[in-house]
MARKOL-319345 format. One line per 2 residues: number of its first residue (from 1); their letters; for each residue x, y negated, z of N, C-alpha, C. Coordinates in nm, 4 decimals. Example, Ala and Ser with C-alpha at 12.3 -4.5 7.8 and 13.67 -1.06 7.14 Angstrom:
# MARKOL-319345
1) as) 1.3190,0.5690,0.7800,1.2300,0.4500,0.7800,1.3200,0.3300,0.7800; 1.2850,0.2250,0.7080,1.3670,0.1060,0.7140,1.2900,-0.0030,0.7870;
END
This chain:
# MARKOL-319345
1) xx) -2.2769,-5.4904,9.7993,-2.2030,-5.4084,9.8963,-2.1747,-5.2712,9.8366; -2.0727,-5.2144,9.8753,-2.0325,-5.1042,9.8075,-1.9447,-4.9811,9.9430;
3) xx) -2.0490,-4.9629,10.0161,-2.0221,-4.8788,10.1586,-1.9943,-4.7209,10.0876; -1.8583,-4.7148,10.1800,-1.7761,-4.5523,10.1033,-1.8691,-4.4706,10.1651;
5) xx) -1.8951,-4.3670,10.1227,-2.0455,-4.2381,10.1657,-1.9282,-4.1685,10.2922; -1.8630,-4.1997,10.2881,-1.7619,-4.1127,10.3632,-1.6406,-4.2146,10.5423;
7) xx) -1.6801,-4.3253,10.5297,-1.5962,-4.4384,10.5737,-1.5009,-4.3833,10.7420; -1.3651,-4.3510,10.7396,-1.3393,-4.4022,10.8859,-1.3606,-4.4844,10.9917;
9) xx) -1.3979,-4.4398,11.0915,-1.4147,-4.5616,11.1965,-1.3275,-4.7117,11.1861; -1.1999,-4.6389,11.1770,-1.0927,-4.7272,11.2492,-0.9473,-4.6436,11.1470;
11) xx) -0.9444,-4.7841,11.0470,-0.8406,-4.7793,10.9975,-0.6716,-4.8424,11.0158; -0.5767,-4.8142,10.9889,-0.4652,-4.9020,11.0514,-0.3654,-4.8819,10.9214;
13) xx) -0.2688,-5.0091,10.8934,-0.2553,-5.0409,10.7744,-0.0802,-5.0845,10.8485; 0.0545,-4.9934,10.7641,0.1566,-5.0542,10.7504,0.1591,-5.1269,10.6140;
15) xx) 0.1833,-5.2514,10.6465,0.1876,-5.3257,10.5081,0.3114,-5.3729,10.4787; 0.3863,-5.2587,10.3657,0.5218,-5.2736,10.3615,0.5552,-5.2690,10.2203;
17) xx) 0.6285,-5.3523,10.1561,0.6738,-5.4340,10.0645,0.6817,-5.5282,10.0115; 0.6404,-5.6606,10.0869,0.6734,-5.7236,10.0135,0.7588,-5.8010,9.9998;
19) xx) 0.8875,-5.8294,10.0139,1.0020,-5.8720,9.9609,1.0177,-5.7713,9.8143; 1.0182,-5.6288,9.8212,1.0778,-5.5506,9.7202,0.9467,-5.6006,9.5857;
21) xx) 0.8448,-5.6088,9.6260,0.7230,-5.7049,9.5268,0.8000,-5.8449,9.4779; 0.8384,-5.8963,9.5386,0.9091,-6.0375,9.5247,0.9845,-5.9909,9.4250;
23) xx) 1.0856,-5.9489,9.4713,1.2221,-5.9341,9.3877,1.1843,-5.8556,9.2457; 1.0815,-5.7821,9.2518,1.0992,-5.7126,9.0861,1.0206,-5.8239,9.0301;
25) xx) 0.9983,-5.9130,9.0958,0.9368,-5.9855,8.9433,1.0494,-6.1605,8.9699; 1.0932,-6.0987,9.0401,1.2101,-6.2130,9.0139,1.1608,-6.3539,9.0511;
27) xx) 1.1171,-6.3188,9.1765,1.0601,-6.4802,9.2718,1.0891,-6.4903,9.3909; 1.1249,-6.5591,9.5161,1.1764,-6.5602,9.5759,1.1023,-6.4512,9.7070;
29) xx) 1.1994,-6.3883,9.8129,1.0839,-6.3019,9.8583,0.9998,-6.3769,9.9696; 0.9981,-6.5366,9.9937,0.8622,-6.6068,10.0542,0.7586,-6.5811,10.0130;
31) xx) 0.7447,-6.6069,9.8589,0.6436,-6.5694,9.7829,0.5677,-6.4391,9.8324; 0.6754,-6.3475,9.8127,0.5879,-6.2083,9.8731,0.4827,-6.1569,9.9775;
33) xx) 0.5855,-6.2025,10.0969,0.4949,-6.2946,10.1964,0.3769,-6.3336,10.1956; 0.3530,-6.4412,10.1513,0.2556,-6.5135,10.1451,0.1606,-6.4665,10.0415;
35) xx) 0.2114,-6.3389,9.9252,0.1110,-6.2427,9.8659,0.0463,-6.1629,9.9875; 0.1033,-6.1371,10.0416,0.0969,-6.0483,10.1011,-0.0254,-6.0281,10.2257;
37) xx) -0.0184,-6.1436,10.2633,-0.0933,-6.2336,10.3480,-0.2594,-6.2419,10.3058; -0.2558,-6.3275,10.1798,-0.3643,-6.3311,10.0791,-0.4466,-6.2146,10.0585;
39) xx) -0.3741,-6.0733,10.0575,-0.4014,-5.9259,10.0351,-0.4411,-5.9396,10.1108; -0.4305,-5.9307,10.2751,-0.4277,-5.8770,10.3944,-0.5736,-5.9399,10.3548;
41) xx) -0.6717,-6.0492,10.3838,-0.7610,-6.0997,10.3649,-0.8378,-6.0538,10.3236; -0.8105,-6.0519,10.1618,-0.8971,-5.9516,10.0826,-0.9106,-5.8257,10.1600;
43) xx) -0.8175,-5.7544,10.1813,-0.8512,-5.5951,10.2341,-0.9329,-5.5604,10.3950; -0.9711,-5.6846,10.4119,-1.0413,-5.7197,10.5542,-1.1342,-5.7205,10.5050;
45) xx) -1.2101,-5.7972,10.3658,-1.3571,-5.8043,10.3223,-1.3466,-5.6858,10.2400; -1.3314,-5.6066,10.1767,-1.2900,-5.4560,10.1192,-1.3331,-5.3939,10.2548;
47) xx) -1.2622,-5.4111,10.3847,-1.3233,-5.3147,10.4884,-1.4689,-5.2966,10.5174; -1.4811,-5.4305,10.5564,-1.6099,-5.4815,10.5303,-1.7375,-5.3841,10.4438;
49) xx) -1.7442,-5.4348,10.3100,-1.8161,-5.3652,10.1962,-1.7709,-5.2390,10.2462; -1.6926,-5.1181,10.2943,-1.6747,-4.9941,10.2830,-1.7506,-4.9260,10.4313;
51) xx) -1.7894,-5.0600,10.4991,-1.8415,-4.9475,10.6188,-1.7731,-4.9369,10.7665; -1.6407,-5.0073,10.7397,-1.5127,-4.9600,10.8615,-1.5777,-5.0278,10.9389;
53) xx) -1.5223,-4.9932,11.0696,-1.5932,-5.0882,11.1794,-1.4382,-5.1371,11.2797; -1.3369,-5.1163,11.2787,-1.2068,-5.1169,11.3076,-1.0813,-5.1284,11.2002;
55) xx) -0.9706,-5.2536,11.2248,-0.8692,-5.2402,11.0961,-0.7461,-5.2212,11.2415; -0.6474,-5.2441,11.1991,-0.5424,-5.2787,11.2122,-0.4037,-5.3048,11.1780;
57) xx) -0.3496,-5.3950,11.1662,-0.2703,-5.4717,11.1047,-0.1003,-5.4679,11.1310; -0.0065,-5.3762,11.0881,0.1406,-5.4260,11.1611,0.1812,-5.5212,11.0633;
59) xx) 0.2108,-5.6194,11.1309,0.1917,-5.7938,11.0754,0.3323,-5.8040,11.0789; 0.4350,-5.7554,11.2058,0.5341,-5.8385,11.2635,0.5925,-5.7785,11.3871;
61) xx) 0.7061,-5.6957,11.3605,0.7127,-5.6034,11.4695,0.8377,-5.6835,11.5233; 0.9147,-5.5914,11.6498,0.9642,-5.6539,11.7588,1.1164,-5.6681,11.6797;
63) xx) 1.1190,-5.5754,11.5880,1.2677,-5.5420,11.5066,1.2653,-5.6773,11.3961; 1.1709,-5.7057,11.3603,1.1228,-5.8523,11.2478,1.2330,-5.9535,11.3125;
65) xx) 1.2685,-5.9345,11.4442,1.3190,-6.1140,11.4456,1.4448,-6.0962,11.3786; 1.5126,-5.9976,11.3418,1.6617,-5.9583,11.3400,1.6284,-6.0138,11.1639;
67) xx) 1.5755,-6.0804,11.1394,1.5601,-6.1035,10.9823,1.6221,-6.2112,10.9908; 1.6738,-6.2891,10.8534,1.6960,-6.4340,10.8751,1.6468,-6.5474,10.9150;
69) xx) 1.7320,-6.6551,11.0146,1.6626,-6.7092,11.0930,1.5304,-6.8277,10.9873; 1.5705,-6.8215,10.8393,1.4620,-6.8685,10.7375,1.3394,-6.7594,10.7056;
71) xx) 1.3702,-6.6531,10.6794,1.2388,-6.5724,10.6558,1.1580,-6.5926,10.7995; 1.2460,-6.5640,10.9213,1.1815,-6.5859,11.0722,1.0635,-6.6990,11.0858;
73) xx) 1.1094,-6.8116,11.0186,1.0859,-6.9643,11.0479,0.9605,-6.9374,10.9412; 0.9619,-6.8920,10.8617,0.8651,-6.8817,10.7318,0.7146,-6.7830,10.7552;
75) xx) 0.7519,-6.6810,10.8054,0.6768,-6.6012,10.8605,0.5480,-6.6394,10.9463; 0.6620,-6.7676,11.0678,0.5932,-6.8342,11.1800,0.4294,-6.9072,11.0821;
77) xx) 0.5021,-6.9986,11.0050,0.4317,-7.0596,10.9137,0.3317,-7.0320,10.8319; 0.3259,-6.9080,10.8398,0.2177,-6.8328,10.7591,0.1471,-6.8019,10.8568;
79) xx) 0.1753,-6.7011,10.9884,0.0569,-6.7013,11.1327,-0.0111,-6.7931,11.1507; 0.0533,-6.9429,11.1515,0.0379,-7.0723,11.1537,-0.1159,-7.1016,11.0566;
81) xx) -0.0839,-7.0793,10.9601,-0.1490,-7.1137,10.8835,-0.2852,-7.0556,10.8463; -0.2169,-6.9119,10.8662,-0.3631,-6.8324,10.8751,-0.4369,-6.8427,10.9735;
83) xx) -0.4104,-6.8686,11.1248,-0.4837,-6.8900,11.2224,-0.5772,-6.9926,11.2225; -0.4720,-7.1159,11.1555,-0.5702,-7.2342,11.1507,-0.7131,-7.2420,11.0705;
85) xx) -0.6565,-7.1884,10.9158,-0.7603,-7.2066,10.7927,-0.8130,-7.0539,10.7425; -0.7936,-6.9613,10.7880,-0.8766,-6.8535,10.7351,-1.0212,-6.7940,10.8842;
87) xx) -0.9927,-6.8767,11.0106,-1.0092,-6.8483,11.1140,-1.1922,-6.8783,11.0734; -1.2574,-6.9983,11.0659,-1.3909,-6.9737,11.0042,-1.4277,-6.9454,10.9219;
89) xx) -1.3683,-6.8775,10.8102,-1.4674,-6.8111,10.7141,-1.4392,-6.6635,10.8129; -1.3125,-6.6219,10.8587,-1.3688,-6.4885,10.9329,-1.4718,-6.4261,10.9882;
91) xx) -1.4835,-6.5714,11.0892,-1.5738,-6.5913,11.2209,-1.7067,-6.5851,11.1309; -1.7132,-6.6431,11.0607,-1.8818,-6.6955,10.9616,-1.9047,-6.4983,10.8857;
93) xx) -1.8103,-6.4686,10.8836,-1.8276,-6.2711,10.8368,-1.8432,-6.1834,10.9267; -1.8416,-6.2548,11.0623,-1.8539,-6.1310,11.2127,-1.7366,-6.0819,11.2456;
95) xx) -1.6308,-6.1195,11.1705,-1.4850,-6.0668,11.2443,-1.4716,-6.0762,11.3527; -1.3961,-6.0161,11.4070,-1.3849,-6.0606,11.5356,-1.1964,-6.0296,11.5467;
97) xx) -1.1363,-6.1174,11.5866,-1.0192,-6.0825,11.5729,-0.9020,-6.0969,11.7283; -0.7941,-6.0178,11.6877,-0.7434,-6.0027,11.8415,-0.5909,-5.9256,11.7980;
99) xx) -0.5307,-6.0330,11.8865,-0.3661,-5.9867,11.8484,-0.2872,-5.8553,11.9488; -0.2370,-5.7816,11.9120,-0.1847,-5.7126,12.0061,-0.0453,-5.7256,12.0208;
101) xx) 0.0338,-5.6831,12.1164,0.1628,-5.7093,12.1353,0.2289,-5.8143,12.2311; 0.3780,-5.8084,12.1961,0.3907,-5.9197,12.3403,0.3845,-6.0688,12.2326;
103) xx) 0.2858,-6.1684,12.2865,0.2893,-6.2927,12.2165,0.3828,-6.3618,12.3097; 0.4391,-6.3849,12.4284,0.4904,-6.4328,12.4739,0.6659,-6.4972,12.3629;
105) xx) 0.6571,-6.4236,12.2903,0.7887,-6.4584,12.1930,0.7418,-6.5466,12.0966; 0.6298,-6.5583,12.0697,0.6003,-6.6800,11.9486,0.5941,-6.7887,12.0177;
107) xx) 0.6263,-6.9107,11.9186,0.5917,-7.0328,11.9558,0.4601,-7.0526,12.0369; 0.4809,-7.1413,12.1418,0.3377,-7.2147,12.1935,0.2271,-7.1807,12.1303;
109) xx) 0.2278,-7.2765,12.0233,0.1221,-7.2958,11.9059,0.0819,-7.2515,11.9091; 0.1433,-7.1323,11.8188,0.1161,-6.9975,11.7876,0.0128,-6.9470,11.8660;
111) xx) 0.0662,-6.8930,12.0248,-0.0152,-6.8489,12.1191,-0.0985,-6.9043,12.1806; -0.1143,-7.0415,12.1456,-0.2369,-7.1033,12.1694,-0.3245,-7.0700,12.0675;
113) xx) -0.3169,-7.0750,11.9433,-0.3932,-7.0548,11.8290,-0.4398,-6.8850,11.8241; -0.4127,-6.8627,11.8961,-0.4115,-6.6690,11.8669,-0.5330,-6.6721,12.0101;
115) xx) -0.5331,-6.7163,12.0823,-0.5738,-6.7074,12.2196,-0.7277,-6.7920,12.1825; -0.7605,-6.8676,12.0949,-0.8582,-6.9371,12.0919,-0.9181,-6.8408,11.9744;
117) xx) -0.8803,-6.8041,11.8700,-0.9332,-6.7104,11.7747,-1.0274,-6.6101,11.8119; -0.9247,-6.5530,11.9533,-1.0008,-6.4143,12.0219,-1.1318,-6.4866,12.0747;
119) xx) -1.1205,-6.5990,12.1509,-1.2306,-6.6532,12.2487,-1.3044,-6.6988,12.1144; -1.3105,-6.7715,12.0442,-1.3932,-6.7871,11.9196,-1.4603,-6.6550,11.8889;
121) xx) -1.4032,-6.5930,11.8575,-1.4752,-6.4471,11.7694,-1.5217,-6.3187,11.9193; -1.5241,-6.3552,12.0143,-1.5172,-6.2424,12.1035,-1.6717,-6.1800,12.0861;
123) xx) -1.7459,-6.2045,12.0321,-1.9020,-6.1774,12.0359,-1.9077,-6.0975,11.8789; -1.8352,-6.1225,11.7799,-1.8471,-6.0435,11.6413,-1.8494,-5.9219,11.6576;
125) xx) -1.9012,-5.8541,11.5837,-1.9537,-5.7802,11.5970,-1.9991,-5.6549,11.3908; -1.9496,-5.7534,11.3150,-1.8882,-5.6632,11.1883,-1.7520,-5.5642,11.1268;
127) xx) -1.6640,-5.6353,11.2437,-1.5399,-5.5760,11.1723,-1.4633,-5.6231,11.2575; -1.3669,-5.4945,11.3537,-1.2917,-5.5837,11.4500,-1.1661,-5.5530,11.3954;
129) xx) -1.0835,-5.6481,11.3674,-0.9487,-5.6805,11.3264,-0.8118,-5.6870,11.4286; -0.7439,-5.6375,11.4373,-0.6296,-5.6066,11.5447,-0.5185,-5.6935,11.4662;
131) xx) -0.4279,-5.7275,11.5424,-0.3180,-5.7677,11.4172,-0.1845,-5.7519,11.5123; -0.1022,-5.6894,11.4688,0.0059,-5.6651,11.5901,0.1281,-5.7400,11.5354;
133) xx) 0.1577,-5.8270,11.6391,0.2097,-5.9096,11.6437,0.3681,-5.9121,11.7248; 0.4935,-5.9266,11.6966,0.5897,-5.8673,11.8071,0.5533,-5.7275,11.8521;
135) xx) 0.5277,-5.6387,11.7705,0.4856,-5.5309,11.8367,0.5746,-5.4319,11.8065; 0.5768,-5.3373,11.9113,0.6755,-5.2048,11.8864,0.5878,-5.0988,11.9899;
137) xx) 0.5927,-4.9627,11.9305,0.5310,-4.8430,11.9905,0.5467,-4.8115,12.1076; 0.7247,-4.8041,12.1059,0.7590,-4.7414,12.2381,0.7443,-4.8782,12.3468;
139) xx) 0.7643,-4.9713,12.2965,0.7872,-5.0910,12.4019,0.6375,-5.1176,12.4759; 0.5257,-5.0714,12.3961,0.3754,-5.0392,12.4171,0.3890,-4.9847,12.5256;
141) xx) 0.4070,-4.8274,12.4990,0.4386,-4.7365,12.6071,0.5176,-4.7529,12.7538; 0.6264,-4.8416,12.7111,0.7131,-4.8656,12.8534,0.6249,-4.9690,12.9504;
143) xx) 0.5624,-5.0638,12.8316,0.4913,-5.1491,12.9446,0.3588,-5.0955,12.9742; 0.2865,-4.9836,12.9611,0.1655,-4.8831,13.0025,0.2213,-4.8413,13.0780;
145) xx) 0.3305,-4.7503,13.1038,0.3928,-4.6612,13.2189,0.4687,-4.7741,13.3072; 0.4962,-4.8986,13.3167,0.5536,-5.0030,13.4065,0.4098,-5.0239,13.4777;
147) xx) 0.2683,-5.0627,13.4735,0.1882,-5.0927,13.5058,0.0995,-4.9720,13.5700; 0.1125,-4.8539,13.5015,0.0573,-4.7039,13.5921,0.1333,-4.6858,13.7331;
149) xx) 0.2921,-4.7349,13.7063,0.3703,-4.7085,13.8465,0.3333,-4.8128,13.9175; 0.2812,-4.8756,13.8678,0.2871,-5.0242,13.9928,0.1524,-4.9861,14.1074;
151) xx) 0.0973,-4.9564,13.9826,-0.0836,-4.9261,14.0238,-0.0674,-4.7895,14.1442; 0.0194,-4.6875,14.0900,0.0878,-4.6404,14.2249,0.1096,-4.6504,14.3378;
153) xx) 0.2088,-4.7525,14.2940,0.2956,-4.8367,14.4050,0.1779,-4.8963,14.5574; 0.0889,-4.9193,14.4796,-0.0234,-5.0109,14.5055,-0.0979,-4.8979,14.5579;
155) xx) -0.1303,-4.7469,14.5746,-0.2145,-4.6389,14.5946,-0.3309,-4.6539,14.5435; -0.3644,-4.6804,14.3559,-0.4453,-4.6687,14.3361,-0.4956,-4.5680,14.2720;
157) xx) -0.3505,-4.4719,14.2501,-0.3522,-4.3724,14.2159,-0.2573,-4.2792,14.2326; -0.2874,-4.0974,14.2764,-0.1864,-4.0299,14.3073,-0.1217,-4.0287,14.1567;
159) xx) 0.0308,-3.9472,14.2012,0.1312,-3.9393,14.0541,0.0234,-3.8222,14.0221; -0.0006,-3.7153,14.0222,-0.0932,-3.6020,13.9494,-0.2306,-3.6536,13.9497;
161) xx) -0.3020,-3.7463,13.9878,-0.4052,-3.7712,13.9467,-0.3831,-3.8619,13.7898; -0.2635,-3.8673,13.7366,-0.2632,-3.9462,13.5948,-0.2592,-3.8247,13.4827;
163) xx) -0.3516,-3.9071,13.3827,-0.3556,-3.8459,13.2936,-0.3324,-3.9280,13.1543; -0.3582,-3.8448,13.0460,-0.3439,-3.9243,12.9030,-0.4810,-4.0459,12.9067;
165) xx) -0.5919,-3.9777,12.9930,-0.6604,-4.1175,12.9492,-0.6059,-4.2158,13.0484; -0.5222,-4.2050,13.1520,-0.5052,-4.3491,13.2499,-0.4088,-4.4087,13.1641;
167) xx) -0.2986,-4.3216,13.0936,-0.2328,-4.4248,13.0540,-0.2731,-4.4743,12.9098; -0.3542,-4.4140,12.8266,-0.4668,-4.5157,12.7428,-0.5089,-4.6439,12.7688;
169) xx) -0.5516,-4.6489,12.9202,-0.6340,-4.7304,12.9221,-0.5134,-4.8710,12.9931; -0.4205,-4.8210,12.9824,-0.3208,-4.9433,12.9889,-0.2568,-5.0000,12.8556;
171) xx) -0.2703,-4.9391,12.7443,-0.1911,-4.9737,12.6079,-0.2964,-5.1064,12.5611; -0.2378,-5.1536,12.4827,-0.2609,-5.2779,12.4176,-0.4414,-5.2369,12.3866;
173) xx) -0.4346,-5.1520,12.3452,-0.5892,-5.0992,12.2494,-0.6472,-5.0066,12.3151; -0.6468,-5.0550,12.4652,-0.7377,-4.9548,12.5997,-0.8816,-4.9638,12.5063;
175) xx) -0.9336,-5.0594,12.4908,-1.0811,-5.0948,12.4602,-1.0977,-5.0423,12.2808; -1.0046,-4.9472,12.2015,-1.0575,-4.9453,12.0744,-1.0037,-4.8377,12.0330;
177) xx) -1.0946,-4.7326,11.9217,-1.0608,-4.6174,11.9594,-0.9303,-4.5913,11.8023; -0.8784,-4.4612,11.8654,-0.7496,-4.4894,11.8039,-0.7841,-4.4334,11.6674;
179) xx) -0.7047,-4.4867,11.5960,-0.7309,-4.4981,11.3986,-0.7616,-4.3426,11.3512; -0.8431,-4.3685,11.2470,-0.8780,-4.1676,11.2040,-0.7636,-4.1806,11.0868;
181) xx) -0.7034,-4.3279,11.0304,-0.6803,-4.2955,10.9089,-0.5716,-4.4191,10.9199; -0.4081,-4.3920,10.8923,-0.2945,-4.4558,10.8468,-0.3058,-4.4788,10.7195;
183) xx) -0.2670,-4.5677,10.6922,-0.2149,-4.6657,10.5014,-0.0825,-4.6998,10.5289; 0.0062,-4.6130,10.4613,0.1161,-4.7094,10.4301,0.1926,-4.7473,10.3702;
185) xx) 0.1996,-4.8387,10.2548,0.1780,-4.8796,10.1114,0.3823,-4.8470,10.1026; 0.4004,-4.8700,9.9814,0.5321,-4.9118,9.9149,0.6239,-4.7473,9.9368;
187) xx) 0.5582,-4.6293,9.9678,0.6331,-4.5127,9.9154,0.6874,-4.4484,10.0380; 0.6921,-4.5532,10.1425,0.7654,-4.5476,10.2935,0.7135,-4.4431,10.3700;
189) xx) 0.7602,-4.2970,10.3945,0.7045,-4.2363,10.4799,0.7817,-4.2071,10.6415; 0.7578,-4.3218,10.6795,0.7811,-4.2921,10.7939,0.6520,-4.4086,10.9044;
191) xx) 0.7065,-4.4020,11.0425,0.5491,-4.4238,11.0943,0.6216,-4.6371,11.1881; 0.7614,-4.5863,11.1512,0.8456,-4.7730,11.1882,0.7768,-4.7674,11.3361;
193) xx) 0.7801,-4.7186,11.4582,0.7815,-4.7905,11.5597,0.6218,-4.8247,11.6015; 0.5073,-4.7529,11.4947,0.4094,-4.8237,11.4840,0.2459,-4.7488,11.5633;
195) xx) 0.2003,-4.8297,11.7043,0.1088,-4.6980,11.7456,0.1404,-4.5558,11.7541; 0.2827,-4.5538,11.8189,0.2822,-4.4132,11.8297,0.2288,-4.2906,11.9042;
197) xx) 0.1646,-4.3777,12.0270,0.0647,-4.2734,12.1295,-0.0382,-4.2753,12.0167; -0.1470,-4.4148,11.9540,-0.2360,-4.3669,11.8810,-0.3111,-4.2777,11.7763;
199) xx) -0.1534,-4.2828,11.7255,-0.1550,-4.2049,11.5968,-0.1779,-4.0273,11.6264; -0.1254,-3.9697,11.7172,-0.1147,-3.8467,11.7457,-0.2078,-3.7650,11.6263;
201) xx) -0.3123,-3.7874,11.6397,-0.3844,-3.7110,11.5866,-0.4674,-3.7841,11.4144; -0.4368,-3.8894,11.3716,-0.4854,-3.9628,11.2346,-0.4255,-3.8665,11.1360;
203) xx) -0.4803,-3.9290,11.0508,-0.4960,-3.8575,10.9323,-0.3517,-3.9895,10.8332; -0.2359,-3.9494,10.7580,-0.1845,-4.0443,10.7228,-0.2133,-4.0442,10.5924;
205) xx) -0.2031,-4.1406,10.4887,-0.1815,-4.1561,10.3499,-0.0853,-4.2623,10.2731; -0.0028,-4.2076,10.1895,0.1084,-4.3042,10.1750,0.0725,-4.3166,10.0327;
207) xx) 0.0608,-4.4810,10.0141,0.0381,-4.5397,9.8719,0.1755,-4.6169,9.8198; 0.2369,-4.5930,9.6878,0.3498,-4.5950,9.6274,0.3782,-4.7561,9.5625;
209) xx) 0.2808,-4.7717,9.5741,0.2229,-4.9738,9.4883,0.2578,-5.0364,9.6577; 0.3581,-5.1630,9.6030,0.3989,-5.2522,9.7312,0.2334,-5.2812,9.7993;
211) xx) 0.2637,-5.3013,9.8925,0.1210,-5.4215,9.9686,0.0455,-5.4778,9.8850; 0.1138,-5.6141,9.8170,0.0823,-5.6894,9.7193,-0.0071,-5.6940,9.6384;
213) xx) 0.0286,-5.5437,9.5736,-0.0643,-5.4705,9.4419,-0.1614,-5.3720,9.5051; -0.1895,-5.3491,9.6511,-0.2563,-5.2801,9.7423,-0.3816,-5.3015,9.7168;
215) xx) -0.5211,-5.2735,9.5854,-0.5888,-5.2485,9.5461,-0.7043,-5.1961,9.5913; -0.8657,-5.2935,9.5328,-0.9509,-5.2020,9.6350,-0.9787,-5.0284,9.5781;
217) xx) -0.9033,-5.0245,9.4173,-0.8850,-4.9338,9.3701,-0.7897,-4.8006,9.4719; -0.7125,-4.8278,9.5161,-0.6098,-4.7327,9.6096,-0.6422,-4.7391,9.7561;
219) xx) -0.7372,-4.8621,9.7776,-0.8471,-4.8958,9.9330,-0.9008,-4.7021,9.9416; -0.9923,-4.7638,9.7791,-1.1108,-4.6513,9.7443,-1.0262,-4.5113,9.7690;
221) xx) -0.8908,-4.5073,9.6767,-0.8651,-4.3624,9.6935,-0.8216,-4.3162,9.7759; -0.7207,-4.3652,9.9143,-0.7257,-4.3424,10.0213,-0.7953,-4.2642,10.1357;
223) xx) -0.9550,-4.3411,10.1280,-1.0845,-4.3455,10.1762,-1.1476,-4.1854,10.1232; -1.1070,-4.1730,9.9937,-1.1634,-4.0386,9.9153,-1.0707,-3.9300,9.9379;
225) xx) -0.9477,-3.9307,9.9590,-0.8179,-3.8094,10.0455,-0.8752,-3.8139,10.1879; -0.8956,-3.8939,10.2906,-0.9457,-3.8890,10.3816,-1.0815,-3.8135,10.4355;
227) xx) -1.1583,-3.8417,10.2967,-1.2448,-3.8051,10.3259,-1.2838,-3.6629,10.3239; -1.1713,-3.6085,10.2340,-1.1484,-3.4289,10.1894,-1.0572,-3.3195,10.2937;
229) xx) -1.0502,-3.4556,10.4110,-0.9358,-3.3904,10.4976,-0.9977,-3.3155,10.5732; -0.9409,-3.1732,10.6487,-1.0209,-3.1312,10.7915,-0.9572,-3.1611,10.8965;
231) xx) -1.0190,-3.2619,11.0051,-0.9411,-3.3346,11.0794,-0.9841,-3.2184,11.2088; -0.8465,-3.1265,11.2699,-0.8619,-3.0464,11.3555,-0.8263,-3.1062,11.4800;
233) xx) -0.7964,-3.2400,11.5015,-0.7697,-3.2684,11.7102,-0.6972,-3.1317,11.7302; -0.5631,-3.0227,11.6565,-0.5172,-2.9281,11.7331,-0.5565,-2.8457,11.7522;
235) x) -0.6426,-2.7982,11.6991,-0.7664,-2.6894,11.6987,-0.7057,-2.5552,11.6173;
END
């Protein structure tokens, strides 16, 4: 084991490049994909050894379907796949894993297989894994503030008795606390739609190497900028 002297609670990971990984080495960008995937794995047991006690994953956001209806179909196939066959060695490591977002857009399967994962792993207790799935920030937000008005509607609460924690505790990740520390690989500085109530206050770091090549070497240095940061909450 190799626990960082320094570790974030709760890390959250844009994992962006890999098609542009694909293409410089001149393979198709499925391939990438499915590198990509493989990484994701590894950098779950990397969390692991470092101490984290929280990941999170933008896997597959709400803007993803507008891709071709083959990368779409391919993508499916890989959720597919990972749900089925990476699901007990997780479980056998204490993962505990849990999708966020609207699943209602994936196949059946899919959301059957995602729905039994959580009930499988709901007791782990090493490393809880998020994976956002169809997910988008603001669309987070609209359906937190659709469910605060209802709760209204309902007098379970005055309009001035709401605050930032009521509508917390309606977002996808009411139950997990929000990330100290952004990753987001391939040079990309921007934040795509991703946890945007959560993020408010994290710490970001942008690594220049696609996903792919996303290293426990650049894990480590990440973890070590983070760790030199003074994190002021606004202070």
């Amino acid at each position: 084991m190799s626990r960082h002297p320094f570790p974030p609670i709760h890390v959250a990971f844009i994992m962006d490049g890999n098609r542009r990984w694909a293409s410089a080495r001149n393979m198709p960008k499925m391939l990438g994909h499915r590198r990509g995937i493989d990484r994701l794995k590894e950098v779950i047991n990397i969390a692991i050894e470092f101490g984290i006690r929280y990941v999170t994953f933008f896997v597959f956001s709400t803007e993803n379907w507008n891709r071709s209806r083959e990368e779409v179909s391919y993508l499916m196939g890989l959720f597919r796949d990972a749900l089925r066959n990476t699901l007990q060695e997780q479980h056998e490591k204490g993962v505990r894993v849990r999708t966020i977002g609207d699943m209602s857009g994936f196949p059946e399967d899919i959301q059957r297989l995602s729905v039994e994962a959580e009930e499988k792993t709901c007791r782990n207790t090493t490393l809880y894994a998020q994976f956002a799935l169809n997910y988008g920030g603001r669309g987070e937000i609209v359906r937190a503030m659709r469910s605060v008005v209802q709760e209204v509607q309902n007098g379970k609460y005055r309009p001035e008795d709401i605050t930032e924690e009521t509508i917390a505790t309606h977002l996808f990740t009411a139950d997990v606390p929000d990330p100290d520390l952004l990753i987001r690989t391939s040079g990309e500085l921007r934040l795509s739609n991703f946890l945007l109530w959560q993020l408010a206050y994290t710490e970001f770091v942008f690594i220049d190497k696609h996903w792919p090549d996303f290293s426990r070497e650049e894990f480590q240095h990440a973890l070590d900028i983070y760790a030199k940061r003074q994190r002021r909450h606004g202070l």
